[in-house]
C-alpha positions as CSV (number, residue, x, y, z in Angstrom):
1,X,0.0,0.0,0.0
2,X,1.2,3.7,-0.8
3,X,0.2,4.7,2.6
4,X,0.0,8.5,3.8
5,X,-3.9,10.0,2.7
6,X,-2.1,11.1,-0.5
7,X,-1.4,7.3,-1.2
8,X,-3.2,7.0,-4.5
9,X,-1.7,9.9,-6.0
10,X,1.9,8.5,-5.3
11,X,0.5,5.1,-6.9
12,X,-0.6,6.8,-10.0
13,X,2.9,8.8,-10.0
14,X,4.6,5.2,-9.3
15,X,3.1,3.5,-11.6
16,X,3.5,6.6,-14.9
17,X,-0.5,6.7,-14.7
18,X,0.7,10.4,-14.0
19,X,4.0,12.5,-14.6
20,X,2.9,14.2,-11.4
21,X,0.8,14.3,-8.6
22,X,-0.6,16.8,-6.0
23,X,-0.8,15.6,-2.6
24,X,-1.7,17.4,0.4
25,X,0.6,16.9,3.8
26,X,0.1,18.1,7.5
27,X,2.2,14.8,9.1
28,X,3.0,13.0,6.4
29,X,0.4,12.5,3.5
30,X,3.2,13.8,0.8
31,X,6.2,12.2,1.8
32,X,5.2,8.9,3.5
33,X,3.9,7.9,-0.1
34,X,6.5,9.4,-1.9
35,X,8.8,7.1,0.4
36,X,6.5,4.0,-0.2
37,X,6.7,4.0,-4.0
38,X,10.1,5.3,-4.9
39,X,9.3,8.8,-5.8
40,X,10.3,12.2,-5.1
41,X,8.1,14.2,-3.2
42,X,7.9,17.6,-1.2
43,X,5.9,19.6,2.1
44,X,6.7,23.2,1.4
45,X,6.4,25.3,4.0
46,X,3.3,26.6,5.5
47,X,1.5,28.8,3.9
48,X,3.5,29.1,1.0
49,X,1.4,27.5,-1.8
50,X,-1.8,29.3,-2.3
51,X,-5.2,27.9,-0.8
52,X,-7.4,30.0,-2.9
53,X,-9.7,27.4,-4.9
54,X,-9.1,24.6,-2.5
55,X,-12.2,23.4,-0.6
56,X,-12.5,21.3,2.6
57,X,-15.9,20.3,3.3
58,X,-16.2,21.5,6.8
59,X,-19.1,21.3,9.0
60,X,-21.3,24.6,8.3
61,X,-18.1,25.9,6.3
62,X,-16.5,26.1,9.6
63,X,-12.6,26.0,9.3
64,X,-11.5,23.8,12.4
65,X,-7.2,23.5,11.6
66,X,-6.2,26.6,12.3
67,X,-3.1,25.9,14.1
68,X,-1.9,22.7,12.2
69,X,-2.5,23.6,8.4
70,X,-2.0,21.7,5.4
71,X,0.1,22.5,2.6
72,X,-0.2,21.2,-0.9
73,X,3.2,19.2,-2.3
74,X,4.0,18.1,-5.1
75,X,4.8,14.2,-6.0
76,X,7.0,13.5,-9.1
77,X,9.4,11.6,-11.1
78,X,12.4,13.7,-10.4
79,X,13.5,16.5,-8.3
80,X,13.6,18.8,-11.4
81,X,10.3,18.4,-11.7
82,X,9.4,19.3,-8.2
83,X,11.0,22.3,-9.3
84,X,9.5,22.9,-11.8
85,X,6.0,23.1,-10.1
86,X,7.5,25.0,-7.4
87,X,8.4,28.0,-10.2
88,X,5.0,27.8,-11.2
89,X,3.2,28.4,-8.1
90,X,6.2,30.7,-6.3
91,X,5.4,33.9,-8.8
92,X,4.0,37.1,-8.9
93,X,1.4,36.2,-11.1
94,X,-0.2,33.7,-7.9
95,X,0.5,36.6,-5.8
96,X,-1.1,39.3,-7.1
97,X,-4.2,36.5,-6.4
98,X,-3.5,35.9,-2.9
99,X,-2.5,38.7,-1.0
100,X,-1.7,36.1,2.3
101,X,1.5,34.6,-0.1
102,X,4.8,35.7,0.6
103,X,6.3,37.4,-2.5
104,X,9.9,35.4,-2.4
105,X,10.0,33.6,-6.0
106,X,11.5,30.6,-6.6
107,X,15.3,30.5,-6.2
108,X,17.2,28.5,-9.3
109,X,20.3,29.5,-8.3
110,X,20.0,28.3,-4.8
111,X,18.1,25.6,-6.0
112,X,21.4,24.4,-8.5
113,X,24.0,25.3,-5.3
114,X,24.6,28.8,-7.0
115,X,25.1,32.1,-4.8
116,X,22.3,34.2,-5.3
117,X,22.4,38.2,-5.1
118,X,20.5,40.9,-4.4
119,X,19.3,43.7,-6.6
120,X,22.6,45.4,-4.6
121,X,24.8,42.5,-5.9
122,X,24.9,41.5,-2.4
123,X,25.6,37.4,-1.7
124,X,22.3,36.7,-0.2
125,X,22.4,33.2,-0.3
126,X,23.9,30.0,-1.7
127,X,22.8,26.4,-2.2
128,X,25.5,25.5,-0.3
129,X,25.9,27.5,2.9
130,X,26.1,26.3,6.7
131,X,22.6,25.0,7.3
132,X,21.8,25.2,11.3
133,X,19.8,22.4,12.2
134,X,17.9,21.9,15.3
135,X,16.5,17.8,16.2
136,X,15.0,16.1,18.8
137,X,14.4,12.6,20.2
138,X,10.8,12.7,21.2
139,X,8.3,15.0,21.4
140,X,7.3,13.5,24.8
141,X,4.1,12.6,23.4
142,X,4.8,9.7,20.9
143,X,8.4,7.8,21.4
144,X,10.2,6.7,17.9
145,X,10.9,3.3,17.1
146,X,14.0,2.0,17.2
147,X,14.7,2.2,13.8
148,X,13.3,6.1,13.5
149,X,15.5,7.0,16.3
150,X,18.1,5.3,14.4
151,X,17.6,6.9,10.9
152,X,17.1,10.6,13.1
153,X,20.5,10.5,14.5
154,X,22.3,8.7,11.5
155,X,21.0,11.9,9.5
156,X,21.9,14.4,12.3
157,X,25.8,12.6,12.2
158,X,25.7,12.8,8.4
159,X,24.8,17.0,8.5
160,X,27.2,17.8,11.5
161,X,30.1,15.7,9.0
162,X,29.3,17.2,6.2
163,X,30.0,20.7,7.5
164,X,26.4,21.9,9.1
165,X,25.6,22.9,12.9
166,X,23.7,20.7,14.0
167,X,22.2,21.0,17.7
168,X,20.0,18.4,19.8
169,X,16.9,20.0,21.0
170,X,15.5,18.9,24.5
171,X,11.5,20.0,24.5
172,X,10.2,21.2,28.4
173,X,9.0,18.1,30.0
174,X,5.1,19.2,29.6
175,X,4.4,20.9,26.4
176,X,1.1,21.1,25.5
177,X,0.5,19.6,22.3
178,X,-1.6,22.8,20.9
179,X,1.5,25.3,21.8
180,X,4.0,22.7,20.2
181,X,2.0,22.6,17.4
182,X,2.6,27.0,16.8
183,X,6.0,26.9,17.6
């Protein structure tokens, strides 16, 4: 099985029913799938990807995730083609649509490890700079498996040797799950 709610859209993309798929992800609907079938797939970041046109039926059109949101990702072949899609909906065109979008396009020189400037000249950023990275265990909430909490720190090793900062977080003993949820 595909897994993840976006399952049958990674099976189609799996199985060239589709050259790409749409998923939608809050824990995991994009990328458990794309994990599942061999495929490349991607949660932007919150907020990012337009909503307008979208509808979730809802109780009298009531709204209930406001805290936890979905994002729509894109499931593919290839990582060009993620980025492809990503150019397409990270324009000025979808902006001047939907005020609430963040006008940063898409980024092909970061995207190919290039610097990237300012309309100064300025070095802004690169594909390759010092990432900081922050992980944790356990939420306190829901312990890993063995084999997450194996695959967690094997990628944290693998960032701190390849040149990143990489920091273990330690969450406050009672974290309500809400708050956690905004941070």
């Amino acid at each position: 099985t595909p897994g993840g709610s976006s399952g049958g859209e990674g099976g189609l993309v799996a199985g060239r029913c589709s050259p790409l798929g749409i998923g939608t992800d809050i824990g995991g609907s994009v990328r458990i799938p794309c994990t599942f079938c061999g495929i490349y797939g991607l949660k932007p970041t919150q907020e990012r990807v337009t909503k307008q046109g979208v509808a979730v039926s809802r109780l009298g059109d009531r709204n209930g995730q406001t805290i936890i949101k979905g994002v729509a990702g894109p499931m593919a072949h290839c990582v060009e083609d993620l980025a492809a899609v990503l150019q397409a909906w990270f324009r000025p065109s979808v902006w001047q649509r939907d005020a609430l979008l963040p006008r940063m396009p898409f980024n092909r020189d970061v995207f190919a490890g290039l610097p990237s400037t300012s309309e100064s000249g300025e070095v802004v950023a690169s594909g390759r700079r010092r990432l900081r990275v922050g992980w944790f265990r356990t939420d306190g909430w829901f312990h890993p498996c063995a084999a997450v909490e194996r695959a967690v720190e094997e990628a944290a090793e693998a960032l701190q040797k390849a040149g990143h900062e990489v920091s273990e977080v330690m969450l406050p003993a009672v974290l309500d799950g809400w708050k956690a949820a905004a941070l």
